[in-house]
C-alpha positions in Angstrom: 65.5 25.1 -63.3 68.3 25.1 -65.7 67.6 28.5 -67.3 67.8 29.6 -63.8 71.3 28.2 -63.2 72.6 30.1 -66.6 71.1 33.5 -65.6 72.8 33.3 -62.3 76.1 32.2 -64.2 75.9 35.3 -66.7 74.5 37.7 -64.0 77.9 36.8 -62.1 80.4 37.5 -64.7 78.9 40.7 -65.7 79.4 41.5 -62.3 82.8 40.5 -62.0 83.5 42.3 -65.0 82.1 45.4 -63.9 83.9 45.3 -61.0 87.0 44.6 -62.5 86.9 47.4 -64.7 86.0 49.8 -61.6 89.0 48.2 -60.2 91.0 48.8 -63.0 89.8 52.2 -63.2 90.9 53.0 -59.6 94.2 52.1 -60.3 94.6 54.0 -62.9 93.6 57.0 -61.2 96.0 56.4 -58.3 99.1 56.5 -60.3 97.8 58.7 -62.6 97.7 61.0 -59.9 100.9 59.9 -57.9 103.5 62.8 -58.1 106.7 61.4 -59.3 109.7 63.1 -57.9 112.4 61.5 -59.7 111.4 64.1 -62.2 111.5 66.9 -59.8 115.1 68.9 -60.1 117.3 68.6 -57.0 117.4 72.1 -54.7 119.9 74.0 -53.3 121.1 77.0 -51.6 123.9 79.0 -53.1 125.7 80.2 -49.8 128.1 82.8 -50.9 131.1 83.7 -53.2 134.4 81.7 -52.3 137.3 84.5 -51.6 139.9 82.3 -50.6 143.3 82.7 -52.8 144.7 78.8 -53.6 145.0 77.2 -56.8 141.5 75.5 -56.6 139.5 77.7 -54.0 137.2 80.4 -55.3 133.6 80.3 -57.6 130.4 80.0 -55.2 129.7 77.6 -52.8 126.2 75.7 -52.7 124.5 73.5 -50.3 122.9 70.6 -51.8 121.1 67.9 -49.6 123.4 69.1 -46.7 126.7 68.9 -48.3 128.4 72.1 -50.0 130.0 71.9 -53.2 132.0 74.3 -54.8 131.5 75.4 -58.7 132.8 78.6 -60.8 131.0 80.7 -63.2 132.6 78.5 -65.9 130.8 75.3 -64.9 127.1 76.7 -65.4 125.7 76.7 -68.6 126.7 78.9 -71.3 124.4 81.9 -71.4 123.0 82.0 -67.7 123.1 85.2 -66.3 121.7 84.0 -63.1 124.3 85.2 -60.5 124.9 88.7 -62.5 123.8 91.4 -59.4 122.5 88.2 -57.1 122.0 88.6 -53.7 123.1 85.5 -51.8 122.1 83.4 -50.9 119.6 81.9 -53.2 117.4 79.0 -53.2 117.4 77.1 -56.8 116.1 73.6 -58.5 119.8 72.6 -60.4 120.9 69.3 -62.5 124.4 68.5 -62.0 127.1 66.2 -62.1 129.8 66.0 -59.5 133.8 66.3 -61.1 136.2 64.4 -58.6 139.0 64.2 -61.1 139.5 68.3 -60.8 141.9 69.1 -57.6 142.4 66.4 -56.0 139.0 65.9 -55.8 137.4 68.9 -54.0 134.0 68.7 -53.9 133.1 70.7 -57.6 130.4 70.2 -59.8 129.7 71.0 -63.3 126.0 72.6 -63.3 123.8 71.3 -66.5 120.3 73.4 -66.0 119.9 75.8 -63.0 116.4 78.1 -62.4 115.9 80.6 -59.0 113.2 79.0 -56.9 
């Protein structure tokens, strides 16, 4: 009877490890497989060329997660030839960074990595 009773024991914990390492195994696949946007690069839509004659109007103006900013050929990163012959407006993926201490704040970003989508 007791050899019975250990059998059962050991029968039950192989088991339970099997079982934990299917477990394991399934969560490892899930997150594995998760898509993680927080790598993903922002998109945008750059509207059109600014015209207007001020002090701190002019560059393009893009629409980013419904709110257009406002940056000039001078804020993109040295070497993009992007907007040479471009026909607006254009869907891109961009990283940027927002500069409130130019003009009184207008709404101007400075353009780190930018690709056409």
């Amino acid at each position: 009877m007791e050899l019975l009773k250990n059998k059962k024991i050991t029968f039950n914990k192989k088991r339970m490890r099997t079982l934990a390492l299917i477990l394991f195994m399934g969560i490892s696949i899930v997150f594995n497989s998760c898509d993680d946007a927080s790598n993903a690069l922002p998109q945008g839509q750059i509207l059109a060329k600014d015209v207007t004659a001020c002090p701190c109007c002019g560059g393009y103006l893009i629409a980013i997660n419904k709110f257009t900013y406002r940056f000039f050929e001078a804020d993109l990163p040295a070497g993009t030839t992007l907007l040479d012959g471009a026909v607006l407006p254009m869907d891109v993926e961009l990283k940027y960074e927002v500069q409130n201490d130019i003009c009184n704040g207008i709404d101007r970003i400075a353009i780190q990595q930018i690709t056409k989508k």
